[in-house]
N, C-alpha and C positions, 0 to 999 in steps of 0.2 A: 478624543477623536481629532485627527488630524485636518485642517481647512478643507481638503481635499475630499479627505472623506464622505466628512459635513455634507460638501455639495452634493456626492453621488448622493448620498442619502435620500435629499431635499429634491432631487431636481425630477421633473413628470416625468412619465412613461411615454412616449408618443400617442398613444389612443387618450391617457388623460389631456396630456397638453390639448388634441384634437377637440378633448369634452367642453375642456376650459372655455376655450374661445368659440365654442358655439353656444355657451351663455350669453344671455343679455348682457354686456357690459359694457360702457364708457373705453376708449380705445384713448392714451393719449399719444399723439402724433409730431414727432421731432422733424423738421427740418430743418437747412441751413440758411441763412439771409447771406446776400452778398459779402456784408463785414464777415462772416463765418460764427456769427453768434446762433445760437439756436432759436427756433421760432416754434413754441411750444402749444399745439390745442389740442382739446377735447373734442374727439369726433366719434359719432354711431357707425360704424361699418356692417358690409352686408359680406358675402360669397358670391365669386363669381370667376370664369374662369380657372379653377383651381386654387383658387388664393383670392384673401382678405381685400374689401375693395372698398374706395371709398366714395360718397359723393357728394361733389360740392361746388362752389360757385368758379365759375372761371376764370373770375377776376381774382381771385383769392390768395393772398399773401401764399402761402404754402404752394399752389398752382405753380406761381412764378419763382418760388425756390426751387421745386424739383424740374419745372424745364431748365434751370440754370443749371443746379446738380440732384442728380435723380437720386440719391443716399437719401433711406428716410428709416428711422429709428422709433417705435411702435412698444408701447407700455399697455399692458393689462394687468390690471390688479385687486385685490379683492381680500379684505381681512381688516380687523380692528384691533387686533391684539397680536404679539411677537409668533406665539403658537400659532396662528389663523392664519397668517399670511402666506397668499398663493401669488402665482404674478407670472409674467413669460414677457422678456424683452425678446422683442422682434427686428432684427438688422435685416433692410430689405434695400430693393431697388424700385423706385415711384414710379409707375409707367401709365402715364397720363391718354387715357382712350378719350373722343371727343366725336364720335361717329353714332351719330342720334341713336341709333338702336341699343348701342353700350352703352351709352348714359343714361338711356330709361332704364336697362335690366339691372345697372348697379342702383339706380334709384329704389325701383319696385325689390328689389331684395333688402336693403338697408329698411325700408317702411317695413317690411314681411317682419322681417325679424322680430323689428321692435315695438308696434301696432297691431303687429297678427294681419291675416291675410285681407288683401283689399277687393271691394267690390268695385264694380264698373265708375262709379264717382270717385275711389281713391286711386284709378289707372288710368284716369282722364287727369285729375290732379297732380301724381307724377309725373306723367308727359308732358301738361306744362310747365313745370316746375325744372324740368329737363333741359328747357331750352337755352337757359343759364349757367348751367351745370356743365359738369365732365366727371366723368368717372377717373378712379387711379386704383389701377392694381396695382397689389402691395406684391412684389415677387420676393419672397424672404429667401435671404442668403445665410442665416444663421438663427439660434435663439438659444435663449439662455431662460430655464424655466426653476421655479420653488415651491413647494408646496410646505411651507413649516409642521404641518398638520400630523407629515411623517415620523417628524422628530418625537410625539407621543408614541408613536410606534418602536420607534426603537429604543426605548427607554424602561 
């Protein structure tokens, strides 16, 4: 089978890809530093807006690469073995919200996700927690997705 093929093969459906990343999962997040080296972390994302979002400090190395250049490059992944692996690179544009109401809602979605839902002490907690923070939608421009798992299927 040709490279090509391979990939049609391997690569999600849009409703999978959609499934994928509404799992719990570790998000890792590319962007650029001044030099143009890449500045690589592990971040918890929530939904918001229509698209992947994230929240974080606003002093935050990443912060001040995407107001320099908003290009931000987004890995999900998930498998132990060549067969198992799934994954979706995400090519997007960082678009940095900082207007307290958005920074609590990307906050209170990211804790939802990953904590389960919060009572009146875990919405009083994000809201301070906010005041540091800013939210970034992730506005994807592209993605490139695998799922190896196919490849027993076609075999």
């Amino acid at each position: 089978m040709s490279q090509g093929g391979m990939r049609a093969l391997v690569r999600m459906t849009p409703a999978e890809l959609q499934e994928f990343l509404n799992e719990r999962r570790t998000m890792s997040v590319a962007t650029l530093q001044r030099s143009g080296r890449p500045h690589l972390v592990a971040m918890w994302y929530g939904f918001a807006w229509d698209a992947p979002v994230l929240w974080t400090y606003a002093q935050s190395q990443k912060v001040a690469n995407i107001r320099r250049d908003p290009r931000v490059t987004c890995l999900v992944e998930d498998g132990g073995r060549y067969e198992e692996l799934r994954g979706v690179e995400l090519v997007c544009t960082g678009e940095i919200r900082d207007d307290p109401q958005d920074v609590i809602t990307a906050g209170r979605s990211v804790y939802e996700r990953y904590l389960g839902p919060l009572d009146s002490q875990g919405i009083e907690k994000v809201a301070k927690m906010s005041v540091k923070r800013v939210a970034v939608r992730l506005d994807i421009q592209e993605s490139v997705s695998w799922d190896h798992r196919k490849l027993r299927r076609a075999y």
